[in-house]
C-alpha positions in Angstrom: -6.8 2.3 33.1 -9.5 -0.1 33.4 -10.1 -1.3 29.5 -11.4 -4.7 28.0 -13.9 -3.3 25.0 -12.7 -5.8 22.9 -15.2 -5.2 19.8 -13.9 -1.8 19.8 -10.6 -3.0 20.0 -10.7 -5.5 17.1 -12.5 -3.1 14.8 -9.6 0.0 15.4 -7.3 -3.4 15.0 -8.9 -4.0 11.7 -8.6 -0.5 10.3 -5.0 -0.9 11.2 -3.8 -3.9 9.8 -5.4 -3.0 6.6 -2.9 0.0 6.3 -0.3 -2.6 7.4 -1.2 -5.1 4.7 -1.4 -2.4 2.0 2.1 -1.0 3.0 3.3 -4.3 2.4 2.3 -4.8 -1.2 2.9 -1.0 -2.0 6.7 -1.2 -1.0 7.5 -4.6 -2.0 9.9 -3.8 -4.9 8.3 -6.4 -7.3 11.3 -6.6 -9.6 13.6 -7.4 -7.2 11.0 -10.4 -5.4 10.2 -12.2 -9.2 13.3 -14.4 -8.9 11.6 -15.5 -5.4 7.8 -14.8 -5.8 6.5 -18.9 -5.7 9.0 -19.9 -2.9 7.7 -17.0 -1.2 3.8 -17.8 -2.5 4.2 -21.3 -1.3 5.9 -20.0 2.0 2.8 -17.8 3.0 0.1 -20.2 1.8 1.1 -24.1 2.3 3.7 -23.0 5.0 1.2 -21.2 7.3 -1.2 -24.3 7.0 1.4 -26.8 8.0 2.5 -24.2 10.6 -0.7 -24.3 11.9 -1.1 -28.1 12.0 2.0 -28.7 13.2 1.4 -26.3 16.3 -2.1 -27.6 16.8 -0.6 -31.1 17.2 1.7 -29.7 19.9 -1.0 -27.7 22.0 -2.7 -31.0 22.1 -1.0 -34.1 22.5 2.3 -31.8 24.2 0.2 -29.2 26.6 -3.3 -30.7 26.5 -5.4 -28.2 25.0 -8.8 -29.3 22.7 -8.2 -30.1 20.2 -10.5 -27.6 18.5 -8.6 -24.4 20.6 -5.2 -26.0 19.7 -6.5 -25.5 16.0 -7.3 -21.6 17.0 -4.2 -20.8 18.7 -2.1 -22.7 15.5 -4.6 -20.8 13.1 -4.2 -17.1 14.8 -0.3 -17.0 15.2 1.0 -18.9 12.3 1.8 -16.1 10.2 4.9 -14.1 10.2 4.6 -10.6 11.4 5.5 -8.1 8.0 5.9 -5.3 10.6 8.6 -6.4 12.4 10.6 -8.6 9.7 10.3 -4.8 7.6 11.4 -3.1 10.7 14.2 -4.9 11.4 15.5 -5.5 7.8 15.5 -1.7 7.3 17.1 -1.0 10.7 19.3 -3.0 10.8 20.3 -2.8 7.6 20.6 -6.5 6.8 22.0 -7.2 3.0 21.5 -10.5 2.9 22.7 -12.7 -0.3 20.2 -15.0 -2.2 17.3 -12.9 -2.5 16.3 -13.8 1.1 15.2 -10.3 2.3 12.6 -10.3 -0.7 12.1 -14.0 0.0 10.7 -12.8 3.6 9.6 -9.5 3.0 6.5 -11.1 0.3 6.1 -14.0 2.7 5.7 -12.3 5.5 3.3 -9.3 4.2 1.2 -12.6 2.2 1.0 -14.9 4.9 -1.5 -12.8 6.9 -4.6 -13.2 4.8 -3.8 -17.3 4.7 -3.5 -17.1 8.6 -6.6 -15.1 9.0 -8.5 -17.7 6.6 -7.7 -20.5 9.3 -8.5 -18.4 11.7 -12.3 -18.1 10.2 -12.2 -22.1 9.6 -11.4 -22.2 13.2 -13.8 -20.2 14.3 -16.7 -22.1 12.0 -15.9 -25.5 13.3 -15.9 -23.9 16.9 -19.3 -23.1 16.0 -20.6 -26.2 14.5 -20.7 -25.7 10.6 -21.1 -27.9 8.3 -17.3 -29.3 7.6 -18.2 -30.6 4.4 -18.5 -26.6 3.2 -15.4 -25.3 4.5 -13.1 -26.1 1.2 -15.7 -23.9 -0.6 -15.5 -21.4 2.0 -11.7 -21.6 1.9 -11.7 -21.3 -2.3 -14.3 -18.3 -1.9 -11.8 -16.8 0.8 -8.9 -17.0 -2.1 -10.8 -16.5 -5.6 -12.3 -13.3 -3.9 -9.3 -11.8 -2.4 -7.4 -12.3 -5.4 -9.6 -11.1 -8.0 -10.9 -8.0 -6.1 -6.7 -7.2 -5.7 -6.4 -6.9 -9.5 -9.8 -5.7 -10.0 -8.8 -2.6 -7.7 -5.5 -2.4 -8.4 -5.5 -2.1 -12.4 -8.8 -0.1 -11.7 -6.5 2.3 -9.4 -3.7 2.8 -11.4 -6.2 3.6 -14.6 -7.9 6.6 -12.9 -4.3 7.8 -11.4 -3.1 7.5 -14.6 -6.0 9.4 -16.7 -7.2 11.9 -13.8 -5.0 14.5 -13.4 -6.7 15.6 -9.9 -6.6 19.5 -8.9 -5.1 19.0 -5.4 -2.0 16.9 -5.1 -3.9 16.0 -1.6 -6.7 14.2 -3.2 -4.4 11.7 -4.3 -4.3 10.4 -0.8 -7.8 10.6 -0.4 -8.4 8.8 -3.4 -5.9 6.6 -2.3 -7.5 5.3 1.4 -10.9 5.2 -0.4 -9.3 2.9 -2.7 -8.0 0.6 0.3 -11.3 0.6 2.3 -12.7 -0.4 -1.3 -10.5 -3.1 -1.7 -10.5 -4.8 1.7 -14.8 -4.4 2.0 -15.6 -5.6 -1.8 -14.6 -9.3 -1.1 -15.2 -9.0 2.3 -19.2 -8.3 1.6 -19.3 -11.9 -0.8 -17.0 -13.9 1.2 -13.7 -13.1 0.7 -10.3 -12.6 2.0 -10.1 -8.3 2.2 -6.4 -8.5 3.4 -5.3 -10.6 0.3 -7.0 -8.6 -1.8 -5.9 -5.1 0.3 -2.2 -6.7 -0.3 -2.1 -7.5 -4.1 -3.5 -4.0 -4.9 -1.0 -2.9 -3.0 1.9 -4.6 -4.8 0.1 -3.4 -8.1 -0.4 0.0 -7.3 3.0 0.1 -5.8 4.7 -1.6 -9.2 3.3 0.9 -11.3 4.2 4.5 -12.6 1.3 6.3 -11.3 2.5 9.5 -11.6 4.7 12.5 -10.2 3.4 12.5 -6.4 4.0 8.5 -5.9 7.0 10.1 -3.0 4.3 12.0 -1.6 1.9 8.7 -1.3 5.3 6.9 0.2 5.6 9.3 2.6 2.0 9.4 3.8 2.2 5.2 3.9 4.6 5.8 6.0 3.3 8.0 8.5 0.5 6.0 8.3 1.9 2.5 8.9 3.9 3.6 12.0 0.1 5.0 13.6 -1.1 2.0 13.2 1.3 0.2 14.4 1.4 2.3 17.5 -2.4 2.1 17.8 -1.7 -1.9 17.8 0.5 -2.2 20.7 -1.1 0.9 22.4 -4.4 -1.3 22.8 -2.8 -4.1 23.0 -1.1 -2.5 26.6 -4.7 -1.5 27.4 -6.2 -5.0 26.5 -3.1 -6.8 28.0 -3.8 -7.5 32.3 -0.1 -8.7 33.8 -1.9 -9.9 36.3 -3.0 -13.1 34.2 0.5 -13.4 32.4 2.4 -15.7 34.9 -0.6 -18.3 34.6 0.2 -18.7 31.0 3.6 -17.8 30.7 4.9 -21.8 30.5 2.3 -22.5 28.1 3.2 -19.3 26.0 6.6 -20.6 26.4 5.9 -24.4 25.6 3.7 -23.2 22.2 6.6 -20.2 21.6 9.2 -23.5 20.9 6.6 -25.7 19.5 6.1 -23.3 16.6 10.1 -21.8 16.8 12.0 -25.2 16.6 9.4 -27.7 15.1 6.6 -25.5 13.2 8.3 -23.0 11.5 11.7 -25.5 10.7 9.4 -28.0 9.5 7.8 -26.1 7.1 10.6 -23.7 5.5 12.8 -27.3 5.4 9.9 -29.1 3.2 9.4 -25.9 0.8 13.1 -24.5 0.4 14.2 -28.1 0.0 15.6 -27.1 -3.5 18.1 -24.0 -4.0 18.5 -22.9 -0.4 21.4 -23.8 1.3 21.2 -25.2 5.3 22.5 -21.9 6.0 19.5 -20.4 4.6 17.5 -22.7 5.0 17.3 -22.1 8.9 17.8 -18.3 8.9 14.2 -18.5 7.1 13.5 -20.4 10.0 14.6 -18.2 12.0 13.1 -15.7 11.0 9.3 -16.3 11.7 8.9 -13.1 14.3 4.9 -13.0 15.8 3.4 -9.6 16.1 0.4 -7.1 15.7 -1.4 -9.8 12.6 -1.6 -12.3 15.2 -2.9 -10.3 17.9 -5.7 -8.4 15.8 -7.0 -12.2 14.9 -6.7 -12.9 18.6 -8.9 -10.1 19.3 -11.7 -11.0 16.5 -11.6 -14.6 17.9 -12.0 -13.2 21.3 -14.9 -10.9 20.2 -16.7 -13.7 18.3 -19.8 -15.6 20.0 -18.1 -19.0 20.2 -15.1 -18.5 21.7 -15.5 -16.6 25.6 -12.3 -17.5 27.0 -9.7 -14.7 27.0 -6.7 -16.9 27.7 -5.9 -17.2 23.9 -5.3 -13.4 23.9 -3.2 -13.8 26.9 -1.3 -16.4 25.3 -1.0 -14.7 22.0 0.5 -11.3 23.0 2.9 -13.1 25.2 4.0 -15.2 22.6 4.1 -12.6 20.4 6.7 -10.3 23.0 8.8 -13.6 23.2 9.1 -13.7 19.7 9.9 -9.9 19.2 12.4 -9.8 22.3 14.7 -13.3 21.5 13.9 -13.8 17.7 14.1 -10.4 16.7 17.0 -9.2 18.9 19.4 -11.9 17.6 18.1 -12.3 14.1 21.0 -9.9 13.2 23.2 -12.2 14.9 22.0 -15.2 13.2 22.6 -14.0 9.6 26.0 -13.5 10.5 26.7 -16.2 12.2 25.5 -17.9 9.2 27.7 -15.8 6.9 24.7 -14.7 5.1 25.4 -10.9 5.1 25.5 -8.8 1.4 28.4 -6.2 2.2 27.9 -5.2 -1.6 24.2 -4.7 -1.8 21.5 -2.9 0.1 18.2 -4.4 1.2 17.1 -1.4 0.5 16.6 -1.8 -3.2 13.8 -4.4 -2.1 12.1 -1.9 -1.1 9.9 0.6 -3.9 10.9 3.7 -1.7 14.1 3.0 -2.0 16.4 6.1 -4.5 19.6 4.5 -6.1 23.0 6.2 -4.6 24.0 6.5 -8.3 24.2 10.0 -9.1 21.2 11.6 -11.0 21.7 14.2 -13.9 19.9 17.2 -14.8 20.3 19.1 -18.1 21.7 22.5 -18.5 21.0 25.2 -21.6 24.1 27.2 -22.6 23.5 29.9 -24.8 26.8 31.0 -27.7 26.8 34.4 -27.9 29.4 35.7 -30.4 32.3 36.6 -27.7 31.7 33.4 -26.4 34.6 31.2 -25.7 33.1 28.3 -27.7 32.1 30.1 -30.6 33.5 28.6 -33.9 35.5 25.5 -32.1 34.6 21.8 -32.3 33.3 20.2 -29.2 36.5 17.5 -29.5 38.6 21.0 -28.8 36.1 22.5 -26.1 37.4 22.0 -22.4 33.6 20.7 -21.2 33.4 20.5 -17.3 34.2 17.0 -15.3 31.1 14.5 -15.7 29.4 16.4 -18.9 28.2 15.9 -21.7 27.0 17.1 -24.9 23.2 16.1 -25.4 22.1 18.2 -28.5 22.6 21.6 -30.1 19.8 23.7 -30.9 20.3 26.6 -33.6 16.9 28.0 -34.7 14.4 25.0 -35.0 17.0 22.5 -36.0 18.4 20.3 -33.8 22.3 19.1 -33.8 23.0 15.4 -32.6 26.7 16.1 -31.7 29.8 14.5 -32.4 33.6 15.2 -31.6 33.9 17.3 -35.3 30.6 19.1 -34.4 31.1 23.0 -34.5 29.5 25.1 -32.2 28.4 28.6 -33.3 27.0 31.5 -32.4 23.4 31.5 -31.6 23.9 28.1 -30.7 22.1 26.6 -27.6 24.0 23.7 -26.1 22.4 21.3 -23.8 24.9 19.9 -21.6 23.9 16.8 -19.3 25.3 17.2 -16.4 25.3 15.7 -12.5 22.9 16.9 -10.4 23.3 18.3 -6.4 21.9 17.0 -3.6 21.3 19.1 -0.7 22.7 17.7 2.5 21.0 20.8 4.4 23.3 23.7 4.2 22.2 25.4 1.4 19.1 28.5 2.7 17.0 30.3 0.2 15.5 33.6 0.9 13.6 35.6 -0.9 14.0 39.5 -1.1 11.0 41.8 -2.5 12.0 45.2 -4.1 9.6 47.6 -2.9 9.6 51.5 -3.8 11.8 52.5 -0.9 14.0 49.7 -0.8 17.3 50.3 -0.2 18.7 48.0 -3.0 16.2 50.0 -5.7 18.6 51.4 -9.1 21.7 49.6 -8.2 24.2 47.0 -9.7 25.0 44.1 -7.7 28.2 45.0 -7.8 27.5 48.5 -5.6 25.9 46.4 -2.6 27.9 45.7 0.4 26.5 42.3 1.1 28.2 39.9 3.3 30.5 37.5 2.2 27.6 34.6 3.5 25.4 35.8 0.8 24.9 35.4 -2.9 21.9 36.8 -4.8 21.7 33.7 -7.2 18.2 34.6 -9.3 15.9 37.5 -9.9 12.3 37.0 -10.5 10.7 39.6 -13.2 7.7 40.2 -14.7 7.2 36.3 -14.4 10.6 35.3 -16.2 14.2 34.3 -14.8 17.2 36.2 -14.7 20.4 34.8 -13.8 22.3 38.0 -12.2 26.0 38.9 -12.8 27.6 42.0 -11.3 26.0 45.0 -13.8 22.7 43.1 -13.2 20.4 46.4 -11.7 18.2 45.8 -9.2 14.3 47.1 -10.4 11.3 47.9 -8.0 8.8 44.8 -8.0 12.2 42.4 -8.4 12.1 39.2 -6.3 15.7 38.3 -5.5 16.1 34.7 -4.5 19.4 34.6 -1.7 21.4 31.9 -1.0 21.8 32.8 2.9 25.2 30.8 4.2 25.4 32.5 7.9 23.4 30.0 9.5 26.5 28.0 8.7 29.2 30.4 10.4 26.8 30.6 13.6 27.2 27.2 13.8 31.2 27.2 13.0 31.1 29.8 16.0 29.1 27.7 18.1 31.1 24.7 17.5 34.4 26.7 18.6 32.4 28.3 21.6 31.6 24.6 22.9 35.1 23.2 22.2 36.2 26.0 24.3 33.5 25.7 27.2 34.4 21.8 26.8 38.3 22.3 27.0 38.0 24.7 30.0 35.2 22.0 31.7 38.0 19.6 31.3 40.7 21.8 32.7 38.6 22.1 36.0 39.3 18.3 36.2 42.2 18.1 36.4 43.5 17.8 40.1 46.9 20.3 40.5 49.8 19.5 42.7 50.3 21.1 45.8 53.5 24.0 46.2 55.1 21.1 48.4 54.5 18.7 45.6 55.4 20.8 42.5 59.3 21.6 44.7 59.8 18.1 45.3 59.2 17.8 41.4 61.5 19.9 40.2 64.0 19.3 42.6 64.0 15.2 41.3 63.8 16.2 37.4 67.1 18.8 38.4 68.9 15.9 39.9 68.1 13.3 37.4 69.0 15.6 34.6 72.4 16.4 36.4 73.3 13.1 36.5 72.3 12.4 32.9 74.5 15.3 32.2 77.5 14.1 34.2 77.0 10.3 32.9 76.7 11.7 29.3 79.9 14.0 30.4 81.8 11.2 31.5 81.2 8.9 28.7 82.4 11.6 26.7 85.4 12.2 28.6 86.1 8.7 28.5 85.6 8.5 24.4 87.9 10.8 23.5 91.0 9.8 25.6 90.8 6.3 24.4 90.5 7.7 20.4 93.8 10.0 21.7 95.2 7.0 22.8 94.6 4.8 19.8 95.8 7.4 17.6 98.9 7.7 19.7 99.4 3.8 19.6 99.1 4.2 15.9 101.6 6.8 15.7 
């Protein structure tokens, strides 16, 4: 499909990476990334810049690009890609010790606005600016993104906090509204919209913004992976193989320029301090290339001083070199390097992440007076596994208990106690009791239901009834039915496809001929009639010699 609408391109590209950037911040689990936050600050703002430098150097004085497009390509691809280092952290599942997965997670999803800042310094000298006004421009760039994050962040949090919006829905759409605000408030005066799109994120994300935050996960997430499809979808529709083996050696050349001088260069001057050499070069290591280089590819390709297209060649084949040998052996590399956490979880750097520690719910337990805890102390009450004894509430008093604590009647005890989590088996229904139904005016106890179900709650005239066996069933009733035979279909199907399996199996196997199966049995005859006549013989011979010895002895 012919395509080459770049300005289209970089503006769907934009939209993208904004979402990318906010994802970022959002699930960067702030208290776990504290211990690391400057290493990782000074990582994604002085490393990027001496990334750059460094690879400008080599795409000038080691492949002979100008100086001023050696400065571009070093500007567009010296930040880390926060997709890929998040994808493959997750995946992968890799625990790694020394706070080193937060360590690249807020370097990687910072970096970005720092690499697209070069990227507009580039572009500027390109054009013939004044030089003398791009340290202002570079201060506006930061002051801006920064102080629009908080600004709209803090400002985000407040109304989520103080609204309590009808639809849980519009939280999302307050939500994007809230990005797009963020990323085109500093971008109007000057500013950086992807550092300021990225701190809101981490704010918003570090904050207790209500009851639907899992929904807002969720949606992130959904949202993320579009755009990161949409990336690499236009990026194949941009991309012409045709013009990749004139640049593939200097793709290659600038891929280990940056790789083994760049990148080494600058985590070795920063981590200096605290990091071992172990970690030192699986930081290294890990500096993957992805969609945040190509997007700024594509806006330097659209701007009006740069017409050449090979940078966008060069980047999106640096970029697949990067994913395909960086990020298929960066598992590898952390263990080679014996950097693996067996008793952690990279999750936990992560603000989706839920604890595997069990969560507890609390339970009401009324004391009637033929209750079996009526008049005992809790120290003599037999409590279930893993409970405990919260408060008692008789009347409008309530009990703090202790071990000498009686428990009464009319007593309500609230037990804390560990809560289930569904691993899929469990199947509500819900049963309506019309006029006619056939369930209408009797106990539980009279219905024939099948041993797969278990009528667990009845819903009347708006309150809850927890059912025993006299419980009668009354017209308007909505029994809620814990349906388990979606479980013994499956049991049956399982059994049904061992057996299909065993007698597939059975088919395989390759049966001797009559010829074959005589000759058998003839040879397992014989051998066992000589076993027998060896074993006969040895027997034989046995006992004579014990006769003899005992007639010796006599």
């Amino acid at each position: 499909i012919p395509f080459d609408n770049y300005q289209l391109s970089e503006q769907v590209c934009t939209v993208c990476l904004i979402f990318i950037m906010f994802c970022g911040g959002f699930s960067a689990n702030w208290k776990a990334a504290k211990p690391v936050a400057l290493r990782a600050g000074l990582l994604s703002s002085l490393g990027t810049i001496v990334t750059a430098l460094i690879t400008t150097a080599g795409c000038h004085f080691l492949i002979g690009f100008d100086i001023k497009e050696s400065f571009l390509i070093g500007a567009v691809i010296s930040s880390t890609d926060a997709a890929s280092v998040f994808s493959i952290l997750r995946s992968k599942q890799l625990n790694l010790r020394g706070g080193l997965a937060s360590l690249l997670e807020i370097e990687s999803g910072s970096n970005d606005p720092f690499s697209y800042m070069l990227t507009v310094i580039a572009l500027a000298i390109m054009a013939g600016d004044d030089i003398s006004q791009l340290g202002l421009l570079a201060v506006l760039q930061i002051v801006l993104g920064v102080a629009f994050g908080f600004a709209m962040g803090l400002a985000a949090v407040f109304v989520m906090k103080k609204v309590k919006l009808s639809k849980n829905s519009f939280d999302i759409i307050f939500m994007m509204a809230m990005i797009f605000a963020a990323y085109s408030a500093p971008i109007l005066l000057g500013g950086n919209g992807y550092l300021s799109v990225y701190i809101a994120g981490i704010i918003i994300g570090n904050s207790n913004i209500g009851e639907n935050k899992a929904q807002l996960v969720h949606f992130l997430d959904g949202i993320t992976g579009l755009s990161q499809i949409m990336l690499f979808f236009l990026l194949g529709l941009l991309s012409n193989p045709s013009q990749l083996p004139g640049i593939i050696l200097p793709a290659l050349a600038i891929f280990a320029v940056m790789t083994f001088i760049s990148r080494p260069a600058a985590v070795f001057a920063i981590c200096s301090k605290g990091y071992t050499w172990a970690d030192r070069l699986f930081i290294a290591w890990s500096g993957l290339r992805g969609a945040s280089s190509i997007v700024f590819a594509i806006m330097a390709t659209v701007s009006d001083v740069y017409t050449d297209s090979n940078l966008f060649n060069i980047v999106v084949c640096v970029c697949l070199i990067s994913v395909a040998f960086q990020g298929t052996l960066l598992p590898k590399v952390a263990t080679g390097l014996k950097l693996i956490d067996n008793e952690s979880s990279v999750l936990k750097t992560f603000n989706d992440y839920q604890d595997e520690t069990p969560q507890f719910n609390m339970m009401r337990i009324f004391v009637s007076d033929t209750h079996t805890w009526n008049g005992h102390k809790i120290s003599e009450i037999d409590f279930p596994d893993d409970s405990l004894v919260l408060m008692i509430k008789h009347g409008d008093s309530t009990i703090v208990p202790k071990g000498d604590t009686v428990i009464n009647a009319g007593d309500d005890v609230i037990l804390s106690i560990p809560s289930y989590r569904d691993s899929g088996n469990i199947l509500l229904k819900e049963y309506e009791i019309g006029p006619k139904h056939l369930w209408k005016g009797k106990t539980i106890k009279e219905l024939d239901l099948p041993i797969t179900l278990l009528i667990i709650m009845i819903k009347r005239n708006g309150d809850m009834v927890v059912p025993n066996g006299s419980t009668v069933i009354k017209q308007g009733d909505i029994l809620v039915v814990s349906d388990q035979s979606h479980i013994e279909e499956k049991k049956k199907k399982d059994r049904s496809k061992w057996f299909r399996e065993m007698r597939s199996e059975l088919k395989k196997v390759v049966w001797p001929t009559a010829s074959t199966t005589a000759k058998n049995t003839g040879t397992v005859l014989l051998c066992s009639l000589a076993v027998g006549a060896c074993i006969w013989i040895f027997d034989y011979v046995a006992v004579s010699a014990v006769h003899l010895l005992i007639g010796l002895a006599g």
